[in-house]
Kinemage of the C-alpha trace (Angstrom):
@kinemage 1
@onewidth
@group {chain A} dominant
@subgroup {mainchain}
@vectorlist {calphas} color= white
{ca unk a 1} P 4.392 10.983 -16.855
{ca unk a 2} L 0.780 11.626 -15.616
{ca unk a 3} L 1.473 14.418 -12.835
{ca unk a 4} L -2.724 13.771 -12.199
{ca unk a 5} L -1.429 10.515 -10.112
{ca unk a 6} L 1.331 11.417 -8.688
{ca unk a 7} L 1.524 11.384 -4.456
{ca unk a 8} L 3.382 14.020 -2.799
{ca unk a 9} L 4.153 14.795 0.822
{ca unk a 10} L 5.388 17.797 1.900
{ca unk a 11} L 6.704 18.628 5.786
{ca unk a 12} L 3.716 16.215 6.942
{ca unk a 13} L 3.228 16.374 10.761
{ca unk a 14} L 1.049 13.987 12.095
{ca unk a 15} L -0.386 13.374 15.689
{ca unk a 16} L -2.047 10.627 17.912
{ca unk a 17} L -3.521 13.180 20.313
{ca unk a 18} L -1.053 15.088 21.881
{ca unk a 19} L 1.361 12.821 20.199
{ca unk a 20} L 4.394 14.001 17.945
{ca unk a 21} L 4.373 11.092 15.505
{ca unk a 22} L 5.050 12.125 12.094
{ca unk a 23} L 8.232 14.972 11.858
{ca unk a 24} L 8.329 17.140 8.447
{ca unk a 25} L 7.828 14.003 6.070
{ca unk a 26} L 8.310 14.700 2.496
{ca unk a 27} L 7.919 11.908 -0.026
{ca unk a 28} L 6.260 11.020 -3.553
{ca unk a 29} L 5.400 8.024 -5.381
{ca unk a 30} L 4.741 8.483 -9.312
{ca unk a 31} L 2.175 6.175 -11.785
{ca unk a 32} L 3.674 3.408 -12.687
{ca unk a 33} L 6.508 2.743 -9.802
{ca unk a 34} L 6.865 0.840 -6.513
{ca unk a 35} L 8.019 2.617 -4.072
{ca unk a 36} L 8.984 0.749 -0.699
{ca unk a 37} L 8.644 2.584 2.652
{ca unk a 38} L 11.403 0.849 4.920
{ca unk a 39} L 11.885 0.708 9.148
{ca unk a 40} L 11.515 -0.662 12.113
{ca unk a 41} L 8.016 -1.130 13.684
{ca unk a 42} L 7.118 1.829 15.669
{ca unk a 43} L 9.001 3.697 13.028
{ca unk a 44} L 5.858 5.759 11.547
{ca unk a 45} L 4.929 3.817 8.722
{ca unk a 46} L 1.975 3.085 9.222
{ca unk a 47} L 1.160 6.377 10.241
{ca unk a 48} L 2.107 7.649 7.707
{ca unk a 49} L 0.071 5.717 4.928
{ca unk a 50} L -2.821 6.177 7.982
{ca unk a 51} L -2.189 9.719 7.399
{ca unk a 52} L -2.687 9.854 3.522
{ca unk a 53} L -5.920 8.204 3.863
{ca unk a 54} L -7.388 10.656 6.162
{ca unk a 55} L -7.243 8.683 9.378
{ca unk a 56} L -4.914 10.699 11.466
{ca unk a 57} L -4.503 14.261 12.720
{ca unk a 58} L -2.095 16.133 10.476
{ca unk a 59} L -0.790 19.484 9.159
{ca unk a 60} L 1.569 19.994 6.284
{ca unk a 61} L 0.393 19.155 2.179
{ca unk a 62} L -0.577 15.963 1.044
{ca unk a 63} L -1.182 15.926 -2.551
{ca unk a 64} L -2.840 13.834 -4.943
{ca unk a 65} L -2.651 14.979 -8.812
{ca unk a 66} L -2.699 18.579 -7.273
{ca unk a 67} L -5.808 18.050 -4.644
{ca unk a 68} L -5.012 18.299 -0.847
{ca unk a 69} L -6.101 15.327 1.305
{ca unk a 70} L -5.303 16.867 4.284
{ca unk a 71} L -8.700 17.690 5.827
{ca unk a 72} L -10.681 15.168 3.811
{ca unk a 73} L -12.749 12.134 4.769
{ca unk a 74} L -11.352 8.849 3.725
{ca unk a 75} L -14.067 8.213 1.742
{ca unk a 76} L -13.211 11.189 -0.172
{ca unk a 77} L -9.860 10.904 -0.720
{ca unk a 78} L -10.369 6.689 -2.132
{ca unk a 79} L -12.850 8.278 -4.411
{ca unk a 80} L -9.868 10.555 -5.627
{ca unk a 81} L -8.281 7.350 -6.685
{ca unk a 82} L -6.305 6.468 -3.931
{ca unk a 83} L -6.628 2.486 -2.421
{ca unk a 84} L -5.440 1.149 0.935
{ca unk a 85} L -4.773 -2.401 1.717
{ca unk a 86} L -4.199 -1.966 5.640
{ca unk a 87} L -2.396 -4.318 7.504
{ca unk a 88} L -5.352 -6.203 9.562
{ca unk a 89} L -6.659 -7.112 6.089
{ca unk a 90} L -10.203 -6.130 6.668
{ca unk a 91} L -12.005 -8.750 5.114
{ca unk a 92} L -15.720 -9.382 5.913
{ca unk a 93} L -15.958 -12.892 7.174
{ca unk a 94} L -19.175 -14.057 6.773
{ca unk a 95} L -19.180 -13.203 3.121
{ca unk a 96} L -18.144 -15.463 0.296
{ca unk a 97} L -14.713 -14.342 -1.436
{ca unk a 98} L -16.759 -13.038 -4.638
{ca unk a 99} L -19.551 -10.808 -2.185
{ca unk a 100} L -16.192 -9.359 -0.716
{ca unk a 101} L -15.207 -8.501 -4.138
{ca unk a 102} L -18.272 -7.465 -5.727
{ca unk a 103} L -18.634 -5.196 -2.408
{ca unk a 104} L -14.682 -3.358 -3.333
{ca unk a 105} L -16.063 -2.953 -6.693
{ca unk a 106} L -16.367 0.939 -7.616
{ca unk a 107} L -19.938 1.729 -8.685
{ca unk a 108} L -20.789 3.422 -11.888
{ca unk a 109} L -17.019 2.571 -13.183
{ca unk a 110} L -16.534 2.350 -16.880
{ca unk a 111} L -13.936 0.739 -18.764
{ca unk a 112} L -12.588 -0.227 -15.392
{ca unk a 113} L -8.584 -1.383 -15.605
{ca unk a 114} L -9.658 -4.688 -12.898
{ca unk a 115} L -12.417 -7.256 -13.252
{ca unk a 116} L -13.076 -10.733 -11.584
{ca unk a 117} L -11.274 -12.102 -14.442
{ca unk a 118} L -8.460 -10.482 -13.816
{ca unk a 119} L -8.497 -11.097 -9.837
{ca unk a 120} L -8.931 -14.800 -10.605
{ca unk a 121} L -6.447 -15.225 -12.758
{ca unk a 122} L -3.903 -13.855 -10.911
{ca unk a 123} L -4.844 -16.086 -7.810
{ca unk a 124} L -6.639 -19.073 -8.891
{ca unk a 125} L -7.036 -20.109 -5.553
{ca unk a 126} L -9.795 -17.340 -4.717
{ca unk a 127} L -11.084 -18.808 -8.100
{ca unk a 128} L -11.817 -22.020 -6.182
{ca unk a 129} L -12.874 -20.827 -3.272
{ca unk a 130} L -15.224 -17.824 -5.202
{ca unk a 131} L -18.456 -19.194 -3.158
{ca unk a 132} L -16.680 -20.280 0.081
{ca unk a 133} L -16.972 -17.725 3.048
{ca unk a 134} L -13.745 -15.250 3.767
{ca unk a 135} L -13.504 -15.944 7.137
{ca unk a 136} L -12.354 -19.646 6.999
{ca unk a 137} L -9.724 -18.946 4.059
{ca unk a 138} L -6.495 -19.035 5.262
{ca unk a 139} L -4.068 -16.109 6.178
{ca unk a 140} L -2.465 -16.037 2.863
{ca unk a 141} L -5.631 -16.499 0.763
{ca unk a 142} L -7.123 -13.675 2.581
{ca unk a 143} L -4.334 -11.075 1.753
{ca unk a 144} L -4.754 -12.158 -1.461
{ca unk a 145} L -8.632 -11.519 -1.013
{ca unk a 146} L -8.059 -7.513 0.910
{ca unk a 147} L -5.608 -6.978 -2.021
{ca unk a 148} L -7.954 -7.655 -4.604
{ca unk a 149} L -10.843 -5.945 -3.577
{ca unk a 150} L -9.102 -3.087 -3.491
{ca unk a 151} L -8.027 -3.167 -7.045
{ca unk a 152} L -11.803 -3.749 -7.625
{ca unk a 153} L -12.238 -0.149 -7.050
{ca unk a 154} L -10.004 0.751 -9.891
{ca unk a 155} L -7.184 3.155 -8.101
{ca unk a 156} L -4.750 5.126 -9.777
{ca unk a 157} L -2.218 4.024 -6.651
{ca unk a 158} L -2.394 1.630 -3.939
{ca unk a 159} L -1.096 1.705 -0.490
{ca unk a 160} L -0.117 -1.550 0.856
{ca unk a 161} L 0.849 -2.153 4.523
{ca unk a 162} L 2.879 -5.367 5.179
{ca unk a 163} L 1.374 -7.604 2.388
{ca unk a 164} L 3.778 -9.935 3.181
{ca unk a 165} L 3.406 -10.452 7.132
{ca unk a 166} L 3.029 -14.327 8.315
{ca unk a 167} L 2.984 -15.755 5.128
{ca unk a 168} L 4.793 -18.525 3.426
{ca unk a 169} L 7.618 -17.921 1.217
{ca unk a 170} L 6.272 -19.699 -1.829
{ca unk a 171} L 2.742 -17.046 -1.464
{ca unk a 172} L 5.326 -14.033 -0.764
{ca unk a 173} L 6.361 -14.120 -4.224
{ca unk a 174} L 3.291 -14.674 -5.170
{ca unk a 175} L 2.506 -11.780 -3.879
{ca unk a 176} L 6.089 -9.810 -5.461
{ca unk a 177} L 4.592 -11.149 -8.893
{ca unk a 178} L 1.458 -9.606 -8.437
{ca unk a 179} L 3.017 -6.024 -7.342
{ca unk a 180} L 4.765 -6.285 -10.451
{ca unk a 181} L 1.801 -6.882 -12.623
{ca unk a 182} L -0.164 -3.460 -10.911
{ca unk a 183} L 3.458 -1.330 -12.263
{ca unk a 184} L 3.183 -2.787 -15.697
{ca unk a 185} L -0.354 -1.696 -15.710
{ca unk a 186} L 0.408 2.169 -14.669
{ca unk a 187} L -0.407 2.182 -11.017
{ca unk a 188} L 1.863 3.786 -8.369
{ca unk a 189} L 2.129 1.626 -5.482
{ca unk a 190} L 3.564 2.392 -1.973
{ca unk a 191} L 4.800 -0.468 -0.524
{ca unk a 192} L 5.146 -0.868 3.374
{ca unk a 193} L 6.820 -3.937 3.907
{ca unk a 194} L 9.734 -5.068 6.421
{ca unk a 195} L 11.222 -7.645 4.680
{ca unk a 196} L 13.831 -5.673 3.310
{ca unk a 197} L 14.608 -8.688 -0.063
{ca unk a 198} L 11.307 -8.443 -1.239
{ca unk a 199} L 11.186 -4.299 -0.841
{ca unk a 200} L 14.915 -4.208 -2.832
{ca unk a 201} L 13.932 -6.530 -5.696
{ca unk a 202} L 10.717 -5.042 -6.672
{ca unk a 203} L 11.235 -1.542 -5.803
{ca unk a 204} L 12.261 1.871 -8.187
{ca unk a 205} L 12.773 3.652 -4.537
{ca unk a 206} L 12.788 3.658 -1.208
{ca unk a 207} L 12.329 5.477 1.774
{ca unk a 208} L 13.470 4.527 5.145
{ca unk a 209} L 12.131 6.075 8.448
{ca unk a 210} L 13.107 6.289 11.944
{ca unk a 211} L 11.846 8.108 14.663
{ca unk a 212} L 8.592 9.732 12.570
{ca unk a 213} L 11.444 11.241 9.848
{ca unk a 214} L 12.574 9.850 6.703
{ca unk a 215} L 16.216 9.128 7.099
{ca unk a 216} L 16.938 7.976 3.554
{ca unk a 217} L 15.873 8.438 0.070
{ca unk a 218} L 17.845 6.393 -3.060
{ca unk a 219} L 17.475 3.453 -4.937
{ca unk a 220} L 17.524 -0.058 -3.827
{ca unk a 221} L 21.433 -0.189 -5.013
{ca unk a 222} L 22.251 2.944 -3.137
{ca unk a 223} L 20.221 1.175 -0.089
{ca unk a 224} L 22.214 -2.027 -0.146
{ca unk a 225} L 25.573 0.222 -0.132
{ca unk a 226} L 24.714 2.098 2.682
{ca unk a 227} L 25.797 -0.353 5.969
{ca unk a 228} L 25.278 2.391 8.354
{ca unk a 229} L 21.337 3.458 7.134
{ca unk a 230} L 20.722 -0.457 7.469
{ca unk a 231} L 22.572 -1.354 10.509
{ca unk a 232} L 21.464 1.803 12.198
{ca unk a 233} L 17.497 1.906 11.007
{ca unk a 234} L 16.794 -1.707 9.519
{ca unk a 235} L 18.276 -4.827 11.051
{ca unk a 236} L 17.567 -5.904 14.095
């Protein structure tokens, strides 16, 4: 196992200002597994992927393949390897779907592990709509869209925030099939995602949070076991 991609946290503190959002989290998400980060909104989630990329106030260690991100630019730390789908998706809307993805592209990048090909193939609908602009697509053509033109800049691991928010159950598992294919091809992903099914059946780990602190740690088969963690920090 590569320890060069690996993503560690340790006793991350993170801060909006004068506020206390993150509390002392410790995590880590190795090549080639899914690991889903679990909780209610206002939980820290977000934060804490946020945090990773360089976009909030922090103290603690945040590690990838031994170099500390804490302190560096975002730009930096996705030119360590390190890709973000965010939540808002992010596309740019007066672009065609292939500009978007020619613009994710990494420059310079040989023998690159993602190409249009590949992006196209795995969602032949941005195949037919290559030359229309991203801003009419619909919602679940462009996650498809922000999740591919991420890939386009060849990460080691991707961070995903609520890929499957407002979309319809037949493109969710799209969407499951898709995380799947990034694992068999080495990548770490961390998965933010509050649709708990989707998290358990595609998942090697996962964390739960509540309150800025992780609250649980164990496989999807110790999660389902564990009524109190899910009663008390999942369901609603």
């Amino acid at each position: 196992m590569s320890e060069a991609r690996t993503l560690k946290l340790d006793n991350v503190h993170a801060f909006y200002g004068k506020s206390h959002v993150l509390h002392g989290v410790s995590m880590e998400v190795r090549p080639g597994e899914i690991v889903s980060l679990l909780g209610r909104n206002g939980a820290g989630r977000s934060t804490t992927v946020k945090t990773i990329m360089g976009q909030v106030d922090a103290k603690g260690s945040v590690q990838f393949g031994g170099a500390e991100l804490i302190g560096r630019k975002a730009y930096e730390i996705a030119h360590l390897g390190l890709g973000y789908v965010p939540e808002n998706r992010d596309i740019f809307p007066k672009l065609t779907v292939h500009q978007n993805l020619l613009l994710g592209q990494k420059s310079g990048a040989k023998n690159a592990r993602w190409n249009f090909d590949d992006m196209y193939r795995m969602f032949p609908r941005l195949r037919e709509r290559q030359h229309t602009e991203a801003g009419v697509l619909s919602g679940g053509e462009q996650q498809m869209l922000t999740l591919c033109r991420t890939l386009m800049g060849d990460p080691d691991l991707i961070m995903i925030d609520e890929p499957t928010e407002g979309l319809a159950p037949k493109i969710v598992e799209l969407v499951a099939e898709y995380l799947k294919e990034l694992k068999k091809r080495g990548l770490g992903v961390l998965l933010v995602e509050q649709k708990l099914a989707i998290a358990l059946e595609i998942s090697e780990r996962c964390y739960v949070m509540g309150h800025g602190r992780i609250v649980f740690e164990g496989s999807p088969a110790e999660l389902r076991g564990n009524a109190y963690i899910r009663k008390e920090w999942l369901e609603v």
